[in-house]
Backbone bond lengths (Angstrom), bond angles and torsions (degrees), N, CA, C in turn:
res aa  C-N    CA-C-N  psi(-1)  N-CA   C-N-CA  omega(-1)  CA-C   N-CA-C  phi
1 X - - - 1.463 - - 1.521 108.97 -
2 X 1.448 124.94 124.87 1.714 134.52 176.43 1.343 96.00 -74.88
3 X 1.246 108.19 134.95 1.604 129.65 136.97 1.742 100.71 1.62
4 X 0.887 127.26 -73.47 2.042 143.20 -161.04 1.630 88.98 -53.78
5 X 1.163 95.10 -44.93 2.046 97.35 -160.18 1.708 87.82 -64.73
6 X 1.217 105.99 -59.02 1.807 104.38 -158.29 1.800 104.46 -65.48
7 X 1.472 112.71 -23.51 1.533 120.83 -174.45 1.904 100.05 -77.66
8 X 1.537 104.45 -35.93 1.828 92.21 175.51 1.423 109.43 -94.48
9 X 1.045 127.22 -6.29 2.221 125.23 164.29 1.416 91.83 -67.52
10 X 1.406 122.39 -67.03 1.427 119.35 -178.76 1.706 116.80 -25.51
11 X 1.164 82.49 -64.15 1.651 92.45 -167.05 1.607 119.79 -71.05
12 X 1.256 118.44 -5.29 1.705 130.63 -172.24 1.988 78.57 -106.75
13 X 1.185 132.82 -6.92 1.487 115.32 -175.71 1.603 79.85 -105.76
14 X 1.089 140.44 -78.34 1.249 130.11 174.89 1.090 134.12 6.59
15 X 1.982 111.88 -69.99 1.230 139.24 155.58 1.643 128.30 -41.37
16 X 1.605 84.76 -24.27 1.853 81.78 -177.15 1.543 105.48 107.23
17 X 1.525 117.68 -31.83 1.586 130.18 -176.39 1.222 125.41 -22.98
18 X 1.523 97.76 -65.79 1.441 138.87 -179.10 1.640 120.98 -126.44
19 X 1.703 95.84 118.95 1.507 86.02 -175.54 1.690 103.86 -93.34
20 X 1.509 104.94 171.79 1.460 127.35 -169.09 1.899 102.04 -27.66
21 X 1.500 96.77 -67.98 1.488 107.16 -160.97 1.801 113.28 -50.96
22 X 1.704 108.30 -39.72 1.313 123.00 161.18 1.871 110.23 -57.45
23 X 0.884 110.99 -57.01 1.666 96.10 179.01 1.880 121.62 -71.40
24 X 1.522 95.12 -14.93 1.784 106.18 178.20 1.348 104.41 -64.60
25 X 1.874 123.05 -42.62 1.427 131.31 169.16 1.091 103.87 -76.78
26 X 1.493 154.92 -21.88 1.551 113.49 172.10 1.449 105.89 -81.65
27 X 1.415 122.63 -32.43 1.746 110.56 -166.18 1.678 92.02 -83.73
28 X 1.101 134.34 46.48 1.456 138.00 150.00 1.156 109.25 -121.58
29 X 1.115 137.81 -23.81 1.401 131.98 179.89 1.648 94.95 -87.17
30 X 0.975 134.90 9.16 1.704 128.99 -167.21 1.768 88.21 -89.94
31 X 1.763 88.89 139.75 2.122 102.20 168.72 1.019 107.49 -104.45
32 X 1.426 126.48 166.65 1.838 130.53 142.28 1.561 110.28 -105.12
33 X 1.413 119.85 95.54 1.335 121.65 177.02 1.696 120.62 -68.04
34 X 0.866 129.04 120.26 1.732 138.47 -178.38 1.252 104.33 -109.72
35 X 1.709 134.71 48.98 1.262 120.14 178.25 1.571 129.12 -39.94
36 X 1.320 102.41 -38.33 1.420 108.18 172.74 1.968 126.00 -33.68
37 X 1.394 91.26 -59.44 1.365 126.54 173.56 1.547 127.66 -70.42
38 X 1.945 106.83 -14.33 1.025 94.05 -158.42 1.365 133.98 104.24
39 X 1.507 111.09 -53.73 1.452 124.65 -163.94 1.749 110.43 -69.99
40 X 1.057 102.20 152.40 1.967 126.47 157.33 1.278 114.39 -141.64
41 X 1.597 99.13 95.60 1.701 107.10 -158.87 1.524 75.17 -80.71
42 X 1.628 112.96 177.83 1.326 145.11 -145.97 1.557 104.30 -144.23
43 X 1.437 142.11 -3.40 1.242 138.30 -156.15 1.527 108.53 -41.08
44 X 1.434 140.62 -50.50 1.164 138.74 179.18 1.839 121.07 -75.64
45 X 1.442 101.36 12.34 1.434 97.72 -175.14 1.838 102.68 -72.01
46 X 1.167 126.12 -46.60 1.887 121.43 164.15 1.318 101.82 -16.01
47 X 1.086 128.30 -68.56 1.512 139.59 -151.56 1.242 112.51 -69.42
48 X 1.861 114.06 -27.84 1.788 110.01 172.23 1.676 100.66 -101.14
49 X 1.391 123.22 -47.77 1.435 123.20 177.87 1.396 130.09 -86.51
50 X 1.101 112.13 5.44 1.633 134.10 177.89 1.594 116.23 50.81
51 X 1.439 98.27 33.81 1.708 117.58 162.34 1.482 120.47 -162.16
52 X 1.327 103.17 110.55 1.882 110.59 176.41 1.127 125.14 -38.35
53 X 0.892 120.62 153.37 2.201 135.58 -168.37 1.467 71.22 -66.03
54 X 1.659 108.36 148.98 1.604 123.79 137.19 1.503 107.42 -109.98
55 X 1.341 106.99 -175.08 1.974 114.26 -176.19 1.681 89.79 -108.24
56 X 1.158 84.59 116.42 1.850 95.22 149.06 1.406 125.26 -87.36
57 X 1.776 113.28 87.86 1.412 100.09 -167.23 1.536 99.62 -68.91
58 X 1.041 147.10 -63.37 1.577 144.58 -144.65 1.577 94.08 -35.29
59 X 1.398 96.51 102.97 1.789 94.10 154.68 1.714 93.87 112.51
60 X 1.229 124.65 -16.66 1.544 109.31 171.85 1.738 114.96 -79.66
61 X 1.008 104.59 171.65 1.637 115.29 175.88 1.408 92.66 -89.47
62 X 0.948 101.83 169.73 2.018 131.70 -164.38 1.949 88.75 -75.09
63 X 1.690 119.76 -45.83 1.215 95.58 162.09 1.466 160.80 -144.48
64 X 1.813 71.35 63.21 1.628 94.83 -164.38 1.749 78.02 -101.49
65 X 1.436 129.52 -25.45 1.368 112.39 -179.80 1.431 127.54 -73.69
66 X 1.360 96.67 -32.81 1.654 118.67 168.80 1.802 100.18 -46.13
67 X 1.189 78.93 -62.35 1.821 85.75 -158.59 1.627 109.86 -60.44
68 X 1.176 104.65 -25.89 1.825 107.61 176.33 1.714 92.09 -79.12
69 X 1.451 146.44 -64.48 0.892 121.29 -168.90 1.511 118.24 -37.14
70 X 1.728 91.87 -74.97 1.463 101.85 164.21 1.399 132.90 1.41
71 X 1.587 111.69 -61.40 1.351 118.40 -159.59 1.446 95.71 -98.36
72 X 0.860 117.28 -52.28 2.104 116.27 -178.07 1.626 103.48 -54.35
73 X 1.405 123.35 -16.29 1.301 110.40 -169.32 1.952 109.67 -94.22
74 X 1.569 99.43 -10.12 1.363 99.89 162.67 1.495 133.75 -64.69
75 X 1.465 109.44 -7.04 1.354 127.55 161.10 1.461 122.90 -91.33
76 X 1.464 116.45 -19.45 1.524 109.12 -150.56 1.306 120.95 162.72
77 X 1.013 121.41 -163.65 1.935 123.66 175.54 1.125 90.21 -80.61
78 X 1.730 107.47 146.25 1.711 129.44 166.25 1.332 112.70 -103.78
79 X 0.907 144.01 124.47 1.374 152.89 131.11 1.719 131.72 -45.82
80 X 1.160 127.96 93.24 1.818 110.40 -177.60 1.551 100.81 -122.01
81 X 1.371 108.74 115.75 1.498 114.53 166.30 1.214 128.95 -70.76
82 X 1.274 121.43 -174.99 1.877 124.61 166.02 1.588 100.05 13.21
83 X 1.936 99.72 55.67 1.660 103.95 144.78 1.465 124.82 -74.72
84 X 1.411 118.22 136.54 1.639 104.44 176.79 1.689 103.09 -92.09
85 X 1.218 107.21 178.18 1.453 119.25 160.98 1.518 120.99 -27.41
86 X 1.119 95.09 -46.68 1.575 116.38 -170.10 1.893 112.87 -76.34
87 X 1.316 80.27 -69.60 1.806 83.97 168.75 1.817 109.68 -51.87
88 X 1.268 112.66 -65.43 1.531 108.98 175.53 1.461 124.26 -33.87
89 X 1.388 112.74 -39.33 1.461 114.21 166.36 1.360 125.47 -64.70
90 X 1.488 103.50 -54.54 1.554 102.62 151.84 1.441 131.13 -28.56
91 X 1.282 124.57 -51.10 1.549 129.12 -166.25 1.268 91.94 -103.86
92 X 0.858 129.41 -3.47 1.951 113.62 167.23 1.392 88.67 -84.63
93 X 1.044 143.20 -40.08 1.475 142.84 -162.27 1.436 101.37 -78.60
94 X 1.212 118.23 -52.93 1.584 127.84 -174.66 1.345 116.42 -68.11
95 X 1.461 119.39 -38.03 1.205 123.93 173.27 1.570 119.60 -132.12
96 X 1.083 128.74 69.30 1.475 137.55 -162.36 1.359 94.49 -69.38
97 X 1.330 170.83 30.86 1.265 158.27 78.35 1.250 108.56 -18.25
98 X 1.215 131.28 -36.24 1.716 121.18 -152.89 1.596 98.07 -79.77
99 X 1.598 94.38 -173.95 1.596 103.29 -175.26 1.486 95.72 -144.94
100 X 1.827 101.04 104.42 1.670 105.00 163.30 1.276 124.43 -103.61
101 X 1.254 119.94 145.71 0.915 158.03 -101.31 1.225 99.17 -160.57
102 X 1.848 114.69 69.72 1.754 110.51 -164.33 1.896 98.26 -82.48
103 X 0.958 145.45 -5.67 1.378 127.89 -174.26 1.484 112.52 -127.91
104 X 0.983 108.49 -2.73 1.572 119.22 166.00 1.797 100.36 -89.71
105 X 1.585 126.32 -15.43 1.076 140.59 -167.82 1.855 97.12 32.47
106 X 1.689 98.58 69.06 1.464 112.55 177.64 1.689 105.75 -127.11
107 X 1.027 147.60 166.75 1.616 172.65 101.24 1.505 110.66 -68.02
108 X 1.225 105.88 123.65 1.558 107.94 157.74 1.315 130.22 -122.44
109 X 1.498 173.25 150.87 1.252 141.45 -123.11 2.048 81.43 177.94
110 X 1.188 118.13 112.52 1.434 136.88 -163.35 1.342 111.65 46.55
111 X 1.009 114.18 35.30 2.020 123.05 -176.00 1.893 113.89 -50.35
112 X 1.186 100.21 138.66 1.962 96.56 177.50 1.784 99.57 -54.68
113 X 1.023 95.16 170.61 1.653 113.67 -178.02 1.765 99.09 -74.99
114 X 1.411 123.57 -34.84 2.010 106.87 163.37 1.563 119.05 -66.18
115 X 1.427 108.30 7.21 2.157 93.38 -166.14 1.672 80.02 -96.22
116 X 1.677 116.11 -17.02 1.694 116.23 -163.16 1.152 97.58 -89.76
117 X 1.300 121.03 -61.47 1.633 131.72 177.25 1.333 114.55 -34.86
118 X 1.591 104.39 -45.57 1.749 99.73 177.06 1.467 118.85 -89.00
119 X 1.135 104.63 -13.61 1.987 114.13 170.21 1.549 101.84 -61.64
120 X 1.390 104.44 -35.44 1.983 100.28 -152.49 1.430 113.79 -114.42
121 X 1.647 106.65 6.67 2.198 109.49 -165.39 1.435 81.15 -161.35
122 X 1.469 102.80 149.47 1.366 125.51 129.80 1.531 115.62 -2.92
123 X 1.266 129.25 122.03 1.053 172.65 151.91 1.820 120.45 -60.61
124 X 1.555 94.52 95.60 1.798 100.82 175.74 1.793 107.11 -49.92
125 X 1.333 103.70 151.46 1.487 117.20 166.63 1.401 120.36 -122.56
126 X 1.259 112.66 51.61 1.605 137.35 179.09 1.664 105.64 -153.97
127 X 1.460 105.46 168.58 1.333 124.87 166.21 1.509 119.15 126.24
128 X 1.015 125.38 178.97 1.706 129.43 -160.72 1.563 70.99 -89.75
129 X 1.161 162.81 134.44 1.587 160.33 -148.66 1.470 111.62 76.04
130 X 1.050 114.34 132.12 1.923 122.36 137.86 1.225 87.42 -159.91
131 X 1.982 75.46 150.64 1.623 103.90 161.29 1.386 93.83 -113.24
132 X 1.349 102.43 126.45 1.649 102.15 150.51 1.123 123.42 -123.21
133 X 1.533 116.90 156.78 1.804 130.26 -165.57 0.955 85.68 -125.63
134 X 1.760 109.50 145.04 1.545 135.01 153.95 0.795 87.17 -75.61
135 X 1.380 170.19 -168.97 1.599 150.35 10.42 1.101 91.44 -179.86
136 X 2.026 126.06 152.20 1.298 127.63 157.43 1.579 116.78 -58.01
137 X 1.419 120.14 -25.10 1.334 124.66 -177.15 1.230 106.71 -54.04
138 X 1.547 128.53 -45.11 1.527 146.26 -167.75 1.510 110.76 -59.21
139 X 1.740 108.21 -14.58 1.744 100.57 -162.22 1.512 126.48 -85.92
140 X 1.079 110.87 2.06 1.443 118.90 174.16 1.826 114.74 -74.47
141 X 1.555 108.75 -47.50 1.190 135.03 147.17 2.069 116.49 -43.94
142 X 1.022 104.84 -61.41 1.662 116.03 173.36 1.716 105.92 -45.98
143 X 1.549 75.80 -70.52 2.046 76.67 -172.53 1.548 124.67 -76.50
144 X 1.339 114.08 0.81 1.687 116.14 163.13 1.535 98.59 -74.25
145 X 1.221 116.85 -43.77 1.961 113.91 169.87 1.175 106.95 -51.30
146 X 1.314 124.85 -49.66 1.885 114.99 -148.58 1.494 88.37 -80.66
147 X 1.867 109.19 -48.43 1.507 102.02 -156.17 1.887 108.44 -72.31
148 X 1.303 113.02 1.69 1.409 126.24 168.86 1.439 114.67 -64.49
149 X 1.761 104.09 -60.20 1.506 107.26 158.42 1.380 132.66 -37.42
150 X 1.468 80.83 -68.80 1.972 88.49 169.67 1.752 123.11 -32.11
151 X 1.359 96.21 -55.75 1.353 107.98 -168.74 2.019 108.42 -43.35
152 X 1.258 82.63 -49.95 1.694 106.91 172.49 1.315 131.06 -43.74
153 X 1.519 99.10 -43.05 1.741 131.15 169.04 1.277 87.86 96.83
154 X 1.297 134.02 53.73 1.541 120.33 174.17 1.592 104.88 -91.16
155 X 1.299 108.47 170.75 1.776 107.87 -174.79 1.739 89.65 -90.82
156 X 1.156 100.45 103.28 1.584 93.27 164.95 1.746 132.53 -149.72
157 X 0.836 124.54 -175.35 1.594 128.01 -154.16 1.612 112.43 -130.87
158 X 1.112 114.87 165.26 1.642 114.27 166.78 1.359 100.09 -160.39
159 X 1.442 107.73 113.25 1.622 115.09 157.26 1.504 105.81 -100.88
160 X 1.699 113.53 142.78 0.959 139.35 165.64 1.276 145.64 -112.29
161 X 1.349 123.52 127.24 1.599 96.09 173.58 2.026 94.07 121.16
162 X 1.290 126.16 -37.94 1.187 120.15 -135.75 2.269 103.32 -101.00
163 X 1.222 100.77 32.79 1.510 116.13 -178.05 1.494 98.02 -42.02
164 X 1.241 126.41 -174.39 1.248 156.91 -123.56 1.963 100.33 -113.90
165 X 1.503 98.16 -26.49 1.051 100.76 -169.54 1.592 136.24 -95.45
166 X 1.437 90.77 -1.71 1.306 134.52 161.97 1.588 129.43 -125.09
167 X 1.434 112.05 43.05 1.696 117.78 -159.72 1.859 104.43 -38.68
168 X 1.339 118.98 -42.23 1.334 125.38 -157.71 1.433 91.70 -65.98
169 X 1.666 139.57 -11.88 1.755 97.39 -162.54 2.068 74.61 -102.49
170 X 0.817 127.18 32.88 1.381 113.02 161.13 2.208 106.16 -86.85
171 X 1.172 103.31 -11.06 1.270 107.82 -149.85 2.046 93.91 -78.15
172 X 1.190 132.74 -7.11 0.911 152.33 -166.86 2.144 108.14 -86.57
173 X 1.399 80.02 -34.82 1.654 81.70 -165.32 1.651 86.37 -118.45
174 X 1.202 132.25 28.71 1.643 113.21 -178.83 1.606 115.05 -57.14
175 X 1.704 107.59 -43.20 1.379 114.66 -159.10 1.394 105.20 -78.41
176 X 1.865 129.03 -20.99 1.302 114.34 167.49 1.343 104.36 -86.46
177 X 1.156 114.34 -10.68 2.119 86.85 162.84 1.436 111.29 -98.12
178 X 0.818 125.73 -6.47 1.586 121.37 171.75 2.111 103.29 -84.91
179 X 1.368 101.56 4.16 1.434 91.86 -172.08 1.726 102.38 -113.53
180 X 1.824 108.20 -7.56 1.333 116.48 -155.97 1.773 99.24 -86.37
181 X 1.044 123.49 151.44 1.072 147.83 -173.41 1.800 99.49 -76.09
182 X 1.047 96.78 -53.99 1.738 92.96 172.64 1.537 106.80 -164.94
183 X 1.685 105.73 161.69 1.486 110.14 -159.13 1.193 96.10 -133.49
184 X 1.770 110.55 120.98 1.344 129.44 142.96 1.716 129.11 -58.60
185 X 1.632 118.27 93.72 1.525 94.72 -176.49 1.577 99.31 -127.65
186 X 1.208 99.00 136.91 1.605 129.17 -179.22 1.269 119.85 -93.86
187 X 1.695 122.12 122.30 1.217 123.02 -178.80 1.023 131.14 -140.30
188 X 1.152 158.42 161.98 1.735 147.50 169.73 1.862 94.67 -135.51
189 X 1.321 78.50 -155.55 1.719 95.65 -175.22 1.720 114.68 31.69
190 X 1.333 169.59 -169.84 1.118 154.70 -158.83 1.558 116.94 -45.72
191 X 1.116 138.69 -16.82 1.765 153.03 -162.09 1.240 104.02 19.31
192 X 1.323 94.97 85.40 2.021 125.35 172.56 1.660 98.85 -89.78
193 X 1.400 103.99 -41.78 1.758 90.19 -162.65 1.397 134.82 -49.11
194 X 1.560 115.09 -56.45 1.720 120.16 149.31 1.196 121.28 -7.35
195 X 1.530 122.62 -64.53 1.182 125.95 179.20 1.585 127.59 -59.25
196 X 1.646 102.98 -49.28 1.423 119.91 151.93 1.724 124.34 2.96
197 X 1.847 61.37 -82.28 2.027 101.20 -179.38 1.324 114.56 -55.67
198 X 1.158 126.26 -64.67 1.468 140.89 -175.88 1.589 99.56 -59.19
199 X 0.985 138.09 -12.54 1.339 144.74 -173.30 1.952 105.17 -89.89
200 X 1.642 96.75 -57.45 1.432 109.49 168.17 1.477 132.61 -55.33
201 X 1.380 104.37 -42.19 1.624 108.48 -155.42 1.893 88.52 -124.36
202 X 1.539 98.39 167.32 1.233 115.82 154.21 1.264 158.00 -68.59
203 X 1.312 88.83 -38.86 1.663 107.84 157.35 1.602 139.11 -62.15
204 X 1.178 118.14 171.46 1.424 111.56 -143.77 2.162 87.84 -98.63
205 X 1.168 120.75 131.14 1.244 112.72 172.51 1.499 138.15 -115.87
206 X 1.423 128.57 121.27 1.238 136.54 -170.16 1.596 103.67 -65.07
207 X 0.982 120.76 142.03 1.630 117.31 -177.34 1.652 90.75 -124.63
208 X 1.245 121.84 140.69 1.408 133.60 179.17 1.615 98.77 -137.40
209 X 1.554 112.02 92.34 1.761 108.19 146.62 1.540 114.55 -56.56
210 X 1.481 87.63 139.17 1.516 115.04 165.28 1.669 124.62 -85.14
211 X 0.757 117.70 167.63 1.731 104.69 170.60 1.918 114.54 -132.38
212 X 2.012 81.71 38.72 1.841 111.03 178.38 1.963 84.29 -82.83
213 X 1.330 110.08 121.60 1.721 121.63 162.88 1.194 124.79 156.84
214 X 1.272 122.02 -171.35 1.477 104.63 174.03 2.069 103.16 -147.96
215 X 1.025 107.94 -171.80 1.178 114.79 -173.67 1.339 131.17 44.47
216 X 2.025 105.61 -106.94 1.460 102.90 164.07 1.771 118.25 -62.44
217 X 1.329 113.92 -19.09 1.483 131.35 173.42 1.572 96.57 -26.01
218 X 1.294 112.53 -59.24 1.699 112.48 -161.74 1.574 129.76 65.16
219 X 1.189 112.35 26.28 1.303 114.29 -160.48 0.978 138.94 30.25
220 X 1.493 101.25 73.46 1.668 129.61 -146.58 1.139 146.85 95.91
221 X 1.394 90.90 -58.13 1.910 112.43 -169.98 1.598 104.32 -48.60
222 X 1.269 147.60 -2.41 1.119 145.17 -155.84 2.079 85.94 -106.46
223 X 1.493 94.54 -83.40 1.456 96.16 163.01 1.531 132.90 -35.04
224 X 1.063 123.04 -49.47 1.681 131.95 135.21 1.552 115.52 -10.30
225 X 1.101 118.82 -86.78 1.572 130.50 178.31 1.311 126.74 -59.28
226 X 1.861 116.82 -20.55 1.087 119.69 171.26 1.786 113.16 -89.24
227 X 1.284 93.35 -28.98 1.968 95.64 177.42 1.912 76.87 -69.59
228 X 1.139 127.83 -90.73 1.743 114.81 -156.57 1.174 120.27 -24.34
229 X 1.478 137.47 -50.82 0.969 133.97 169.06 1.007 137.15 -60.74
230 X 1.615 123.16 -8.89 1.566 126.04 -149.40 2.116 96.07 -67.97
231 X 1.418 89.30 158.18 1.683 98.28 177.09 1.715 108.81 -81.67
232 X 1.318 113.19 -6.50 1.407 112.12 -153.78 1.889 87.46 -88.82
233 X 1.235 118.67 154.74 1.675 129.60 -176.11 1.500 92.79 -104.92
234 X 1.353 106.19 136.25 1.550 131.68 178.02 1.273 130.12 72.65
235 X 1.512 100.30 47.03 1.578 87.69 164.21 1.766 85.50 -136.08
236 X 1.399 90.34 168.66 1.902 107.28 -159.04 1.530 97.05 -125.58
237 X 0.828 141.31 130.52 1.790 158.87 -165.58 1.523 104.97 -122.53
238 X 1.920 93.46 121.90 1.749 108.21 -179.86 1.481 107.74 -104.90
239 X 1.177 116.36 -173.56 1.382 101.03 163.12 1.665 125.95 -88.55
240 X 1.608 92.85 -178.43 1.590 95.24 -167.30 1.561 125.93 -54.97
241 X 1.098 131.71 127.14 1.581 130.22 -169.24 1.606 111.32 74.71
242 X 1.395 132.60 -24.40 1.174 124.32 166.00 1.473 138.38 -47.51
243 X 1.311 105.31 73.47 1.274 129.79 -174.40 1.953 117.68 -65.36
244 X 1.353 77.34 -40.39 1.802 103.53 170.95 1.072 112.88 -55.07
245 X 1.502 110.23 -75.86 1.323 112.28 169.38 1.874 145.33 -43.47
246 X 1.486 100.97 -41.90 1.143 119.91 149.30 1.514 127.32 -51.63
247 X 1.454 121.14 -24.77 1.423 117.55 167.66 1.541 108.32 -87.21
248 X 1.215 128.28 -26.87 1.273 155.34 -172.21 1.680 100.71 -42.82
249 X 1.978 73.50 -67.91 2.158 72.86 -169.25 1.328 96.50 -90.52
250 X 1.195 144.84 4.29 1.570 126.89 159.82 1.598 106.58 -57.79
251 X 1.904 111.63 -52.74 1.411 97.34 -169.79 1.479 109.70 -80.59
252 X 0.861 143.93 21.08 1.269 151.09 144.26 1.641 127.40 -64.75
253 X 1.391 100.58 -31.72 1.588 126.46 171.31 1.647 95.55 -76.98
254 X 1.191 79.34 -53.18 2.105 71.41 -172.22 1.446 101.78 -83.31
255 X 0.734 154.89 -5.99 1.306 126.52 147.96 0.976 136.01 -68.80
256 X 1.882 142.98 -11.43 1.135 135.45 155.38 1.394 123.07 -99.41
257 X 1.024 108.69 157.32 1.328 133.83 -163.24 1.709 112.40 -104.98
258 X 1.464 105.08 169.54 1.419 97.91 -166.05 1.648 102.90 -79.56
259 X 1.219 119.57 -10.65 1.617 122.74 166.53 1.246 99.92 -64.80
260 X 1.597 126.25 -58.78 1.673 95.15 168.88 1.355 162.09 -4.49
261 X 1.564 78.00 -48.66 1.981 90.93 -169.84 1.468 115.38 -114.12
């Protein structure tokens, strides 16, 4: 959307023309086209779905990713997921302000002071949020969720470590997940934990298979079918490794309110 477009919405709200809520839907439907690149950046998508485009590097060229950071960051904080080694080096180079984020395989590009805090220290285990992981294997997956939150500035948490196979070291953190607004839980190898959880606490829980296993595991699909099936009521199943996504519809949860519904 040009300067002219946003200077005549302005002015028809001015006029009386067009009220607020009518001009809030057209400057959300506005693109940034990069034919060159490929790209149809999204900058006003926050404003209709009440969460900003991130970059999916896996699978871009060196500068079709540049150029999506690039261009989304003329609005605001950037987000780039499933960075590899490679890309991350790149955008530390390209944008030496940013803050990567090698095991969350995240980039952030004007990020709040929690997407940094949780890149660079210890990690709270409370908040209207947690992610929790069964297994250290799970955390690459875990912390693309939390550091998703973060990015957001949501109040949130990450316990680790406390899978199925050791139920008792969950017994430490019961009262901040029984206090959390909603629960991210991450699993591979059979994905019992979700169910666990949703069994324990009140809140509504995202279940994220891993594709941590081996054999009948299937790289995932085993964990997959056991979060779908579980007997326990309220928890909602993403796909495998979608860590992103899983923070996605949490902050979506936290963003409405009981006037919402």
């Amino acid at each position: 959307m040009q300067y002219a477009d946003i200077h005549q919405i302005l002015t028809l709200v001015a006029q009386g023309a067009l009220s607020p809520e009518q001009a809030k839907e057209r400057l959300g439907l506005a693109a940034v086209r990069d034919s060159l690149n490929g790209l149809t950046l999204d900058p006003q998508r926050e404003l209709r779905a009440g969460m900003g485009e991130a970059v999916f590097a896996q699978g871009k060229t060196d500068t079709a990713l540049a150029a999506a950071v690039e261009g989304l960051a003329a609005y605001g904080g950037v987000l780039a997921s499933r960075v590899s080694q490679a890309q991350g080096a790149l955008l530390r180079a390209r944008f030496p302000d940013g803050c990567l984020w090698p095991q969350a395989g995240l980039f952030a590009l004007n990020a709040p002071a929690r997407f940094i805090q949780a890149a660079t220290q210890s990690w709270p285990t409370d908040g209207q949020a947690l992610v929790v992981s069964a297994g250290a294997s799970d955390m690459g997956v875990a912390l693309e969720a939390f550091g998703t939150l973060c990015f957001r500035d949501y109040d949130c948490g990450c316990i680790t470590d406390v899978g199925v196979a050791g139920l008792h070291r969950l017994t430490p953190h019961i009262k901040a997940l029984r206090q959390a607004r909603v629960i991210i839980a991450v699993a591979g190898m059979e994905g019992a934990l979700p169910g666990v959880l949703a069994g324990l606490t009140p809140a509504p829980i995202v279940a994220v298979p891993t594709s941590v296993g081996y054999g009948v595991g299937a790289h995932g699909f085993a964990a997959l079918s056991t979060m779908l099936c579980t007997c326990v009521p309220g928890v909602a199943v993403v796909n495998i490794d979608n860590g992103f996504g899983a923070a996605a519809f949490a902050a979506k949860i936290l963003g409405r309110t009981d006037r919402d519904f």
